[in-house]
LUMVO-991100 format. One record per residue (C-alpha): x, y, z negated; residue in one letter. Coordinates in pm, whole numbers, padded with zeros to 5 digits. Each point is the difference from the previous one (the first is absolute). Example, Ala and Ser with C-alpha at 12.3 -4.5 7.8 and 13.67 -1.06 7.14 Angstrom:
LUMVO-991100
       px       py       pz   type
    01230   -00450   -00780      A
    00137    00344    00066      S
//
This chain:
LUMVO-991100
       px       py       pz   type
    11292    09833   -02392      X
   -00234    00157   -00227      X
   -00215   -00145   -00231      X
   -00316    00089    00172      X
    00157   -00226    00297      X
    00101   -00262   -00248      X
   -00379   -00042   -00132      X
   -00132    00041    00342      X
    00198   -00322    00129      X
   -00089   -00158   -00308      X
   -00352    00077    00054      X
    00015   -00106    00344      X
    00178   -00357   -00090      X
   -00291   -00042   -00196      X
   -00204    00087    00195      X
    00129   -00218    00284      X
    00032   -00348   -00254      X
   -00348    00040   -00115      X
   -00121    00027    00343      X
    00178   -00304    00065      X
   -00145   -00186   -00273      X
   -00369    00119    00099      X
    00099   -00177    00327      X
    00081   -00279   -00142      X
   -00288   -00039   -00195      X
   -00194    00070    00330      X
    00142   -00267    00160      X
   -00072   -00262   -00264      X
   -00350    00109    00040      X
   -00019   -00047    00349      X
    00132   -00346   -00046      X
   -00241   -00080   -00296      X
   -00255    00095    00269      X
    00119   -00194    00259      X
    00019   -00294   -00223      X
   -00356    00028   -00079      X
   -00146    00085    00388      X
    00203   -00363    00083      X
   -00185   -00192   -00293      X
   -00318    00165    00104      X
    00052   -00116    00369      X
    00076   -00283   -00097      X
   -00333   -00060   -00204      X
   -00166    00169    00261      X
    00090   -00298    00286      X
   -00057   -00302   -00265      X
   -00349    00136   -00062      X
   -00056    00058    00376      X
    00145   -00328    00090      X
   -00299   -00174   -00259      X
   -00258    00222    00136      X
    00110   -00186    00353      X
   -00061   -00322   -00125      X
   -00290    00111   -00179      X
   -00127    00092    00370      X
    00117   -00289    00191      X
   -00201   -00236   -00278      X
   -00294    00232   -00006      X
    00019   -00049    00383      X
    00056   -00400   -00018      X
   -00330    00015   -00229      X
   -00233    00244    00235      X
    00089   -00222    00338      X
   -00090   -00327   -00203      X
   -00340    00240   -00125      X
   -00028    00084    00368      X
    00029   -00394    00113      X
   -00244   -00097   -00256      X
   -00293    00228    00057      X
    00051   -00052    00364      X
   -00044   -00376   -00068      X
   -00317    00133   -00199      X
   -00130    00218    00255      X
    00034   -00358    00240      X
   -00213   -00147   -00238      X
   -00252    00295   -00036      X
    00093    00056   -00356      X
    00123    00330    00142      X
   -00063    00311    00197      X
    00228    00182    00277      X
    00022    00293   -00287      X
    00147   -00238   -00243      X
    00254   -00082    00255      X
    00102    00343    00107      X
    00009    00085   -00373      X
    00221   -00322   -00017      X
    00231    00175    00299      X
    00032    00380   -00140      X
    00142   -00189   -00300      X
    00253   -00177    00201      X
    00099    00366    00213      X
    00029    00153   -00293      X
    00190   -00272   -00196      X
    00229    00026    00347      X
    00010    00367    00003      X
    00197   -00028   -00356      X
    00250   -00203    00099      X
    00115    00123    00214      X
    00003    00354   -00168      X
    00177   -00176   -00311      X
    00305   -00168    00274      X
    00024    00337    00116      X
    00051    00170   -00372      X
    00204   -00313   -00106      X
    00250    00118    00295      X
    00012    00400   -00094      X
    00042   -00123   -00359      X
    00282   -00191    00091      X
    00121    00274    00218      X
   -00015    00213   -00296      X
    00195   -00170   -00228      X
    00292   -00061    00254      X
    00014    00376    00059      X
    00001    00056   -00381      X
    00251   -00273   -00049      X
    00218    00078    00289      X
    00069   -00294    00129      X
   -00223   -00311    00048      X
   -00139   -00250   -00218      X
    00112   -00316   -00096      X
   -00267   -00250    00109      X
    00016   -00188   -00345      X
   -00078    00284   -00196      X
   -00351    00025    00201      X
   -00084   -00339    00072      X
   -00107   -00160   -00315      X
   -00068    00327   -00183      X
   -00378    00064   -00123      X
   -00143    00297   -00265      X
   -00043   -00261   -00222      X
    00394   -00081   -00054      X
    00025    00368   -00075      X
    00111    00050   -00367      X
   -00316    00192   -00203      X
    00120    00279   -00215      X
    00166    00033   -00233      X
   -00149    00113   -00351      X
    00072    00332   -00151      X
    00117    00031   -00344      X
   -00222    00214   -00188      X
    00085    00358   -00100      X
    00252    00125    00264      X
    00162    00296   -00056      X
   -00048    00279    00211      X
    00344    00099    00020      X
    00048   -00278    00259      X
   -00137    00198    00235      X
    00346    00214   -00005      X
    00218   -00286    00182      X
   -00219    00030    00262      X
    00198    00117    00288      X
   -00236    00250    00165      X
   -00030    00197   -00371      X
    00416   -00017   -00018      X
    00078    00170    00342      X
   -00272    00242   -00090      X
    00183    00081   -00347      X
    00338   -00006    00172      X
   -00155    00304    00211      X
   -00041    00190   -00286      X
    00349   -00054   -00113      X
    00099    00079    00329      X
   -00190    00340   -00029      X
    00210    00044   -00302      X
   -00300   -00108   -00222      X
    00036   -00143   -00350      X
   -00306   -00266   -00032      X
    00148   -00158   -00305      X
   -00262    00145   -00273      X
   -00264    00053    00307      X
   -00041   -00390    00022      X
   -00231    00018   -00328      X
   -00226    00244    00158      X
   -00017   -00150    00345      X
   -00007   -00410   -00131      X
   -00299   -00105   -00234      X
    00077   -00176   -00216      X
   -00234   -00312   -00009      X
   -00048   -00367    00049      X
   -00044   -00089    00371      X
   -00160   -00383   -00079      X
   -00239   -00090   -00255      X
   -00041   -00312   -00229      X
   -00070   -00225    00300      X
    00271    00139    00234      X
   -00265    00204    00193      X
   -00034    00397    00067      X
    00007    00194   -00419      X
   -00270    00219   -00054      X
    00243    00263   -00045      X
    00102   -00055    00354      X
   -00380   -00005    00110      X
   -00077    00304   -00172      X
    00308    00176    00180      X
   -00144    00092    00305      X
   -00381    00033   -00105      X
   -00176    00383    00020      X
    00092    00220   -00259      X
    00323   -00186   -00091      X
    00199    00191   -00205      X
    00361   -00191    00083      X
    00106    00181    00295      X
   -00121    00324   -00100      X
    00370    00101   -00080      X
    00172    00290    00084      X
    00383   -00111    00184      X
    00229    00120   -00284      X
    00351   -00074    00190      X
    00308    00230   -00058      X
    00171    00071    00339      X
    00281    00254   -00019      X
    00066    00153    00371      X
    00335    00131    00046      X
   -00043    00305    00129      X
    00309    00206   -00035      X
    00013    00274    00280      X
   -00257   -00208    00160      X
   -00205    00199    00259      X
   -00376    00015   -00169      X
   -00130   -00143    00280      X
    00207   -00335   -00055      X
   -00089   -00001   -00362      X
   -00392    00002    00129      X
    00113   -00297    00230      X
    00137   -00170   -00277      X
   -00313    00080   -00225      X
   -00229   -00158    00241      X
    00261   -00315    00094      X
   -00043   -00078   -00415      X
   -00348    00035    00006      X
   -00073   -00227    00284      X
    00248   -00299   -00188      X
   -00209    00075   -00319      X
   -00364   -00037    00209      X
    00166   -00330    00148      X
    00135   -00121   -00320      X
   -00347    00019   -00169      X
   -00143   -00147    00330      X
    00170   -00320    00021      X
   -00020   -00057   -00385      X
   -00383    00054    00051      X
    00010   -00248    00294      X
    00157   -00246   -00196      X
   -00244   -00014   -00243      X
   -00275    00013    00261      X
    00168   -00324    00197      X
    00069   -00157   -00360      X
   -00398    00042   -00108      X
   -00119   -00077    00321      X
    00186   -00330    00044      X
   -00079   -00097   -00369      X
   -00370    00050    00090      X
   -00017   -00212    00240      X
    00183   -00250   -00154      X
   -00249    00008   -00287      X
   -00288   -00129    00245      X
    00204   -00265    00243      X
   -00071   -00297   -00224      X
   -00340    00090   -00011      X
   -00041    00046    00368      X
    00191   -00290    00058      X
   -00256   -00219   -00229      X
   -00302    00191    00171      X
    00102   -00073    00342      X
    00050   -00362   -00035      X
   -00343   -00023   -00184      X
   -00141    00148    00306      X
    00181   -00229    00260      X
   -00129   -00326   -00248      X
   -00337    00130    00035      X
    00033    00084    00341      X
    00090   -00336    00053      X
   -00235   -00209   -00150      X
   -00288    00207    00186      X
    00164   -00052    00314      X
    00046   -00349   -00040      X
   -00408   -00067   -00110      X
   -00114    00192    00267      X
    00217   -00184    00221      X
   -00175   -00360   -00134      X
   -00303    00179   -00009      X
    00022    00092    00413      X
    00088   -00310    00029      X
   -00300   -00184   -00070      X
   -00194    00256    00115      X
   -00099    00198   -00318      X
    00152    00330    00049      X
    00006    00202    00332      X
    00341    00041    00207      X
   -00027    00378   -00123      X
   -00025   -00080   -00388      X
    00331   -00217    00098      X
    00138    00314    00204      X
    00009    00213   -00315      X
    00117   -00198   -00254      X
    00328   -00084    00244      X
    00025    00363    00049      X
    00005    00079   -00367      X
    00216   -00286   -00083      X
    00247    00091    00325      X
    00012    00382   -00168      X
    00059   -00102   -00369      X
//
């Protein structure tokens, strides 16, 4: 066997175990994935399981609303608008229920399609959002170097190896080099200032060495070849790009959930407290039935 054969199999065993590995590293993403579309489904039915209940009391409340202002329209305190008011409530309080049983069930369908197999009844019955563990802090100043364990960037590189490619000094060039968290765990500036106009950072030309073996190769292979490298270079680049873009955009948010959070409850507190004085106030004949009407509406959609 000549020695053009001998480097050819070699080539080709290469070839062949890095393929292999990218597979790996596939698959490991896939299951990373999966793992997170089951803890979103799973999030997904708790919250639609509370915005149930959240329906069937709203609905308890509007039929006892509907009771009372028919016992006010008895006594003339009311009008026959004030009681069909009273009833739209009631519908619509109706029409949500059963809307919310109906997403409870797909949600449940979900998961047990996701899971592949069904779902033990204890791990659903007592569970709420609230027994959810928060997250967890970031330390601050991250390296962005973690960003090559993840799985999608490591069947990418083991591509390029597999089109004979050697990234080893490319990684520089391709990888900035900054911190992904800042002093308080959230999103760096450096990160923010990654993907803003006029960003210098990926403006980098790909700087990889990849020898083709192309002894009496037919030219037409060694085009094939050409255009096989470039494509694992354009991917390479793409999924370290997209790594940083999920990284940024997920520290982002992050940076803004506590605040949220804090906002949202201020707005159900408030909500509340309106609802219930307009509620005394109807009561005694103060307020109208439609002051009442909005203030459960805006206290039902905070």
């Amino acid at each position: 066997m000549s020695w053009i054969s001998l480097a050819a199999c070699a080539a080709w065993k290469e070839q062949a175990l890095e393929n292999y590995f990218s597979l790996e590293e596939t698959r490991r993403s896939t299951q990373i994935s999966l793992v997170a579309e089951v803890a979103n489904a799973y999030l997904t039915l708790l919250a639609d399981r509370e915005h149930l209940q959240l329906a069937k009391d709203t609905l308890h409340s509007q039929q006892a609303s509907y009771q009372l202002t028919r016992q006010k329209l008895q006594a003339g305190a009311a009008t026959e608008l004030d009681l069909s008011d009273a009833d739209t409530t009631v519908q619509s309080a109706r029409v949500d229920v059963a809307g919310y049983t109906s997403q409870v069930a797909r949600d449940e369908n979900a998961l047990t399609l996701l899971v592949g197999a069904s779902i033990p009844p204890e791990l659903l019955q007592d569970a709420s959002l609230t027994q959810q563990s928060h997250l967890t802090d970031l330390p601050p100043g991250l390296p962005s170097e973690l960003l090559q364990r993840r799985p999608d960037v490591l069947a990418a590189e083991h591509d390029l190896k597999a089109a004979n490619a050697n990234i080893g000094a490319a990684r520089a060039r391709f990888f900035p080099s900054i911190s992904l968290t800042g002093s308080y765990g959230s999103a760096s500036s450096k990160l923010s200032d990654l993907f803003k106009g006029g960003s210098e950072m990926w403006s980098f030309g790909p700087s990889i060495n990849l020898p083709i073996f192309n002894a009496g190769s037919l030219s037409a292979n060694l085009d094939a070849a050409k255009v096989a490298r470039e494509i694992a270079v354009a991917r390479y680049e793409k999924s370290i790009q997209s790594a940083f873009r999920e990284v940024a955009d997920a520290l982002a948010q992050r940076g803004t959930l506590a605040e949220q959070l804090n906002a949202q409850q201020a707005l159900v507190r408030a909500s509340e407290k309106r609802y219930t004085l307009s509620q005394a106030r109807f009561r005694v004949g103060v307020d109208s039935y439609l002051t009442l009407l909005d203030a459960q509406r805006s206290y039902y959609s905070s």
